[in-house]
C-alpha positions as CSV (number, residue, x, y, z in Angstrom):
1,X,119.4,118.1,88.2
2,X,117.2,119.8,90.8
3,X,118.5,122.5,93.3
4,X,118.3,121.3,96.0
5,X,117.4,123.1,99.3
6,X,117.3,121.2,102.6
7,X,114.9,123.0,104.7
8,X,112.2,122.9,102.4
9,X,112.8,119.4,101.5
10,X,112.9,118.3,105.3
11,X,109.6,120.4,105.5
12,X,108.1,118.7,102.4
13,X,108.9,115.1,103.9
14,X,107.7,116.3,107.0
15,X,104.2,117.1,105.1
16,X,103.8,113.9,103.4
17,X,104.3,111.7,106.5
18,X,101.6,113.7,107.8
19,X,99.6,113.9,105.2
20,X,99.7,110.0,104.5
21,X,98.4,109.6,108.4
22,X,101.9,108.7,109.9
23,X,100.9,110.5,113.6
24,X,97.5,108.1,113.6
25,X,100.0,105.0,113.3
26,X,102.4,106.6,115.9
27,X,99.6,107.2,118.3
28,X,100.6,110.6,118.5
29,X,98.5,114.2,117.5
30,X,99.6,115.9,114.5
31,X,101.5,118.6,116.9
32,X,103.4,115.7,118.9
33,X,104.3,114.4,115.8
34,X,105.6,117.3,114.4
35,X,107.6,117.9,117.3
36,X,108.9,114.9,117.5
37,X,110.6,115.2,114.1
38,X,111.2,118.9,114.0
39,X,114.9,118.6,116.3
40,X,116.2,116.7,113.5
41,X,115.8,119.7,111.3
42,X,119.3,121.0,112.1
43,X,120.6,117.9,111.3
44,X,118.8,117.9,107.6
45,X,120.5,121.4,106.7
46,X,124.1,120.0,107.1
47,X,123.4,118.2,103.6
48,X,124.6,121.1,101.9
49,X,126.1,120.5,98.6
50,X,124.7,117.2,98.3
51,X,123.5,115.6,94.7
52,X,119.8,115.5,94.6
53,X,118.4,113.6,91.6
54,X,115.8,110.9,92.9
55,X,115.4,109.7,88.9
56,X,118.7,108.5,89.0
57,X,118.5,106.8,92.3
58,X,120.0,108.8,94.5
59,X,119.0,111.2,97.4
60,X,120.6,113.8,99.9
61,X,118.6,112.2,103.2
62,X,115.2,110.3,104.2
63,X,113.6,111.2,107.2
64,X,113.5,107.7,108.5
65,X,110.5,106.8,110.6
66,X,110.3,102.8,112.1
67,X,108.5,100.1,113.5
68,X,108.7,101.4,116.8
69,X,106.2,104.1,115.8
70,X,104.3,102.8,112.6
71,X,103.9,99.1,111.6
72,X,105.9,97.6,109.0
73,X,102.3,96.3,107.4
74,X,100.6,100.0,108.3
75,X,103.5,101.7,106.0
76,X,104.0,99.9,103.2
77,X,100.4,100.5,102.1
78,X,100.9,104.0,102.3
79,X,103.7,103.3,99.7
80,X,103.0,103.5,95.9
81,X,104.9,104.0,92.3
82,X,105.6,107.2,90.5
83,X,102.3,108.4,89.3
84,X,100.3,105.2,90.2
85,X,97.4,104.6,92.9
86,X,97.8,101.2,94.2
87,X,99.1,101.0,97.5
88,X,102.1,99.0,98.5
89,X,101.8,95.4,100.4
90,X,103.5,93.0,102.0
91,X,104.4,89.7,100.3
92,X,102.8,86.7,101.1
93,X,105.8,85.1,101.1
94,X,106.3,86.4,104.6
95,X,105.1,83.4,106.6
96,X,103.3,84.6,110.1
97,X,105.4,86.4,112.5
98,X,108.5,86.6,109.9
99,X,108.8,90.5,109.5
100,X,109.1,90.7,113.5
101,X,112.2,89.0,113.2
102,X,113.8,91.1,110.2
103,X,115.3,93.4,112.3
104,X,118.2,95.9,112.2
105,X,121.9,94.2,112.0
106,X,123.8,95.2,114.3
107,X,126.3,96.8,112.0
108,X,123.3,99.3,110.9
109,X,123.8,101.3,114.0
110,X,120.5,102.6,114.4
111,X,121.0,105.8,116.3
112,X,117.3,106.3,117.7
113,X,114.4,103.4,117.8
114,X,111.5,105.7,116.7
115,X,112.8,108.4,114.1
116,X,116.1,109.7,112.7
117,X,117.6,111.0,109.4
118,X,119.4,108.7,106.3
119,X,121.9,110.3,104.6
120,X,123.1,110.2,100.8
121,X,120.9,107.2,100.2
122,X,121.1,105.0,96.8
123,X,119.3,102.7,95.6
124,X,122.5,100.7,94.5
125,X,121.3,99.5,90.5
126,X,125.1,98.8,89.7
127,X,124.5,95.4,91.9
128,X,121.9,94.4,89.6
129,X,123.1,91.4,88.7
130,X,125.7,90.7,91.4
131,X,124.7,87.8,94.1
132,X,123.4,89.5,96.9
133,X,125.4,88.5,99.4
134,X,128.9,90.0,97.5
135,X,126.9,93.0,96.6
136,X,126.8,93.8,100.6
137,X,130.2,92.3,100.9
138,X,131.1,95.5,98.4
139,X,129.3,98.2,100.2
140,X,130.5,97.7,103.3
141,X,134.4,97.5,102.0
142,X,133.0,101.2,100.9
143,X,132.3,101.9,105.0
144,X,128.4,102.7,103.4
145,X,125.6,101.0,105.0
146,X,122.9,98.5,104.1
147,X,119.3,100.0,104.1
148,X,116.9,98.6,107.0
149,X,113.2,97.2,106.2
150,X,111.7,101.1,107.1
151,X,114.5,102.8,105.3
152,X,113.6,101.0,102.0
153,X,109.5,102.1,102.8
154,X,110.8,105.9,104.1
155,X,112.4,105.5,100.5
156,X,109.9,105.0,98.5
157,X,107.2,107.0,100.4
158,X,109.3,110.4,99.9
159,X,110.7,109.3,97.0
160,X,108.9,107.2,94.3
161,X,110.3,107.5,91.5
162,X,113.1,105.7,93.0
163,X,111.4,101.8,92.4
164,X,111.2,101.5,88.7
165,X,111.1,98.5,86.3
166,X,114.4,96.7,86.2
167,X,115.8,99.1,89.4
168,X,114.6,97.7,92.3
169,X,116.8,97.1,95.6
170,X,117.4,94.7,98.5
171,X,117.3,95.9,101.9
172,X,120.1,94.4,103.6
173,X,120.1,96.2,106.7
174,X,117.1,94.0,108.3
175,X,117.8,90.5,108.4
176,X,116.0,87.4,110.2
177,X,119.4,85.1,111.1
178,X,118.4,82.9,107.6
179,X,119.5,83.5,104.2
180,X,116.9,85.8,102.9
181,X,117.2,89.2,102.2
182,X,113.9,91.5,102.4
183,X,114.1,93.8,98.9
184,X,111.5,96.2,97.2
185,X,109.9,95.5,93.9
186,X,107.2,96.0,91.5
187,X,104.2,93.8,91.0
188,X,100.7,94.1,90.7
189,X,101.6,98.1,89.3
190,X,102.7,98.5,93.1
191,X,105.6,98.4,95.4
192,X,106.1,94.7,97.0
193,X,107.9,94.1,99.7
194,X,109.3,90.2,99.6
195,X,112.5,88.5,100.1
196,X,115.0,87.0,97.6
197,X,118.0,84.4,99.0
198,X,121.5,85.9,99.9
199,X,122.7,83.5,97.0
200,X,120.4,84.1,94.3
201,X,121.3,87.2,91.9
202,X,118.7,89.0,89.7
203,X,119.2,91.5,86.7
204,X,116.4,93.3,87.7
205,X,117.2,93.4,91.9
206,X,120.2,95.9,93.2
207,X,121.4,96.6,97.0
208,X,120.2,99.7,98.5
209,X,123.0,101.4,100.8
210,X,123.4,104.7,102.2
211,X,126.9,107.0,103.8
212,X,125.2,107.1,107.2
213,X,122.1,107.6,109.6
214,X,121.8,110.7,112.0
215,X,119.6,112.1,114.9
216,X,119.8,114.6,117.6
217,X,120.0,115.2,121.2
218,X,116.6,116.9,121.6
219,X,115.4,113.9,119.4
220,X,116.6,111.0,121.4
């Protein structure tokens, strides 16, 4: 297991949002961005002690940045697997105007529209298997919470080794008010970001969850 030490890990997801031209999609300069996420940096060093082993699925925080800044179909090509090239993409499946209305459930909480901080995040593999719809059932009798749409992209970006063959997740946090849950998966040797029915289980498909999300005062 890696040591794991906050401050450089909030600086190296800090880097790679940058890096992958996160302030472009916010509309902001490099500098704005970086000040926009740096209050949250107090809040990243209270995950002291926290397991950090992203092989196994699990992670101490993401730095969470959503729709409100970056567009769901600007991000997810700026995903890509563990040691592969091809960029992420949206599933066609998605009929027009259908990711605009996957939004945040209420229960998720969000505690900022533009950026904030996920905390002890897993990418939930024992549902494999389970219907979907128990699997979140489960998780919240554990008081944890369903990931969101962007969580599930922040997810991948910092951390891809997280979506590998037979491991992938739903993302319950976002729903549309129908059945389907949006989820991340492989195809095409890339992420995919599609939908699978509340009812329907698959060996290969888990539920994502996390303890909590977090921001600041100087953030907000």
């Amino acid at each position: 297991m890696t040591p794991f030490d906050p401050a450089a890990e909030f600086d190296r997801q800090v880097r790679t949002l940058t890096e992958l031209g996160y302030p472009k999609l916010s509309g902001l300069a490099p500098e704005r961005f970086a000040a926009l996420l740096e209050p949250l940096r107090a809040t990243a060093l209270t995950a002291t002690g926290t397991e950090y082993d992203p092989e196994s699925g699990r992670v101490p925080f993401v730095l969470v940045v959503t729709r409100e800044l970056a567009p769901i179909e600007e991000t997810m090509p700026r995903t890509t697997l563990h040691g592969g090239k091809l960029p992420g993409f949206v599933d066609r499946s998605f009929e027009p105007g259908a990711l605009e209305r996957f939004v945040a459930t209420p229960e998720a909480e969000l505690p900022d529209q533009r950026v904030y901080l996920l905390f002890d995040v897993e990418r939930g593999e024992e549902f494999c298997g389970v219907v979907p719809r128990d699997a979140m059932a489960t998780i919240a009798e554990r008081g944890r919470t369903l990931l969101t749409i962007e969580e599930g992209i922040a997810l991948v970006t910092h951390f891809p080794q997280v979506l590998v063959k037979n491991k992938c997740f739903s993302l319950g946090g976002s729903r549309s008010g129908d059945r389907r849950v949006p989820a991340l998966w492989i195809s095409q040797k890339a992420p995919k970001l599609g939908w699978c029915w509340e009812g329907n289980p698959h060996t290969w498909l888990g539920m994502a969850s996390a303890d909590g999300r977090r921001t600041s005062d100087a953030a907000a």
